[in-house]
LUMKOLNU-828283 format. One record per residue (C-alpha): residue number from 1; x, y, z. Coordinates in nm, 4 decimals, always signed. Layout:
! LUMKOLNU-828283
@k:NUM	u:X	v:Y	w:Z $
...
END
This chain:
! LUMKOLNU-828283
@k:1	u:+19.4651	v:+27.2458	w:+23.4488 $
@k:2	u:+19.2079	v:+27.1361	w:+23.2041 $
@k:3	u:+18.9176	v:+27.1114	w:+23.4224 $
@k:4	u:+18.9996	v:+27.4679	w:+23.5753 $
@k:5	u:+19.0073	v:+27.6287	w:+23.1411 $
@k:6	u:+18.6739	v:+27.4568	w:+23.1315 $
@k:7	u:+18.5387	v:+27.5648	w:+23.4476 $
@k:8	u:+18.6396	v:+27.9409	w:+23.3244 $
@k:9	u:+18.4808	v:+27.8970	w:+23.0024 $
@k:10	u:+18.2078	v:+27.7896	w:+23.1426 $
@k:11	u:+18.1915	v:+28.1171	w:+23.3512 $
@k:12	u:+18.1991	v:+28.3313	w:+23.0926 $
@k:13	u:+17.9592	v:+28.1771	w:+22.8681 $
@k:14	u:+17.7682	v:+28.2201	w:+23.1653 $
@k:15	u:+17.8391	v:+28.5637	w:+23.2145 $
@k:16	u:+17.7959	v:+28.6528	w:+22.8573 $
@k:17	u:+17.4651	v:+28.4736	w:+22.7792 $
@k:18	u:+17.3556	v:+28.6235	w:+23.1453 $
@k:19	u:+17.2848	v:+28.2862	w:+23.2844 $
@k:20	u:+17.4357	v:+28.3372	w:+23.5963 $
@k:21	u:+17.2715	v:+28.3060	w:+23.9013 $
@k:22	u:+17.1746	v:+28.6287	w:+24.0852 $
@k:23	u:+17.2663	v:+28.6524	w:+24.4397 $
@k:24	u:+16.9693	v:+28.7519	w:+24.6785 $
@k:25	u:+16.9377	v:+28.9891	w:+24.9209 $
@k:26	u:+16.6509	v:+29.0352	w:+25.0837 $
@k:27	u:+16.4217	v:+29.3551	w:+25.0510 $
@k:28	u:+16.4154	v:+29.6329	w:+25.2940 $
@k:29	u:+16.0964	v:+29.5084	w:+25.4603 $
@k:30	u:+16.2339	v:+29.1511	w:+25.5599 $
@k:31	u:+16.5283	v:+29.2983	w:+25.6897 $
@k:32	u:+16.3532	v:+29.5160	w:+25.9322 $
@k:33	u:+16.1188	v:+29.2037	w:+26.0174 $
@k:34	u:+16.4508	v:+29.0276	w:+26.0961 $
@k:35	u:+16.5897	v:+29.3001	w:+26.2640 $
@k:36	u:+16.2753	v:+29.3082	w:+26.4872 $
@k:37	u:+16.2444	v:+28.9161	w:+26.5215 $
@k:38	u:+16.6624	v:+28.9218	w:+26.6591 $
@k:39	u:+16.5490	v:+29.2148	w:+26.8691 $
@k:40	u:+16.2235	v:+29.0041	w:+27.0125 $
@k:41	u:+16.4344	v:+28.6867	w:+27.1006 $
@k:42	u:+16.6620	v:+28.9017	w:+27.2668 $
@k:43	u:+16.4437	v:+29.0207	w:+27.5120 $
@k:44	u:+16.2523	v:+28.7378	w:+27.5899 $
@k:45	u:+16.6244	v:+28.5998	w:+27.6734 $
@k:46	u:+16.6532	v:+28.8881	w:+27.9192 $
@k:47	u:+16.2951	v:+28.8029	w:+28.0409 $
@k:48	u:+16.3897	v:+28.4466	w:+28.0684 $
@k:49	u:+16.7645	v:+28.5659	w:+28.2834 $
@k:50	u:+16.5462	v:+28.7897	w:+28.5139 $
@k:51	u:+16.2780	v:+28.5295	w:+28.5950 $
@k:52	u:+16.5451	v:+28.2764	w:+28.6822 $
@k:53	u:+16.7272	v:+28.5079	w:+28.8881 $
@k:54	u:+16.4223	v:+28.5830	w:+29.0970 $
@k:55	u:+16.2828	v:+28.2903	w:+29.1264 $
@k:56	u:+16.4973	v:+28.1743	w:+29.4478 $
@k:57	u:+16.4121	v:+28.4795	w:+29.6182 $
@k:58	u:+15.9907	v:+28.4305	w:+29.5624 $
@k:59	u:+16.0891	v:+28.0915	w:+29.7390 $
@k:60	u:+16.2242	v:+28.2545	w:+30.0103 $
@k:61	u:+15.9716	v:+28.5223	w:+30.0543 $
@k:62	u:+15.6986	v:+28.2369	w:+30.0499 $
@k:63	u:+15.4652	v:+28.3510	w:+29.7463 $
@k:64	u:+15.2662	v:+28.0156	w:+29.6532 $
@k:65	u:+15.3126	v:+27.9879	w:+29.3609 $
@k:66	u:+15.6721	v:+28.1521	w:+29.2778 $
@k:67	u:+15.6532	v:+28.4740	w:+29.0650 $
@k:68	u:+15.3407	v:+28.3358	w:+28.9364 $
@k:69	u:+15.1055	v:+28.5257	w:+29.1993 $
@k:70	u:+15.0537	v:+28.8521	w:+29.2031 $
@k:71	u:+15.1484	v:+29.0429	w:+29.5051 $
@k:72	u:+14.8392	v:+29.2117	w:+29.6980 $
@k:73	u:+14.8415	v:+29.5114	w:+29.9289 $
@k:74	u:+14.8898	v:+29.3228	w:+30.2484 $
@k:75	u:+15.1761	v:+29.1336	w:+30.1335 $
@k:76	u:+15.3471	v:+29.4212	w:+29.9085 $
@k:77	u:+15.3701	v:+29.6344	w:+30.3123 $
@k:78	u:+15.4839	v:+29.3133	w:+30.4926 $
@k:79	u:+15.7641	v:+29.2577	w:+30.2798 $
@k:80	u:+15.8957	v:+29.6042	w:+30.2053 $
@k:81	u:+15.8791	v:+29.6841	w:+30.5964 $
END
């Protein structure tokens, strides 16, 4: 009980001599940068999902080098026929 009336006296001197500390929140700017950062990672997840998902099926179609190499002309009408 005693340590709990000095921890609220302590609070209000704080209060009243404004000696509190101020809680921050961040400023309009770095929440959009955030917002766009979260949004980034995201997609590069999605990215990440996609390429691993097609990556058995460059095996099986035989490109050299996985999704890696481009797909020419030749190639592009051999495997869509």
């Amino acid at each position: 009980m005693a340590n709990s009336a000095m921890l609220n006296r302590l609070i209000l001197r704080l209060l009243l001599e404004a000696l509190f500390p101020r809680t921050w929140i961040p400023s309009v700017g770095e929440r959009d940068l955030r917002h766009l950062l979260l949004h980034r990672w995201r997609l590069v997840r999605m990215r990440a999902r996609i390429e691993n998902q097609l990556q058995p099926h460059s095996l099986v179609l035989d490109f050299p080098h996985g999704l890696q190499a481009p797909l020419q002309d030749s190639s592009r009408h051999s495997i869509f026929q």
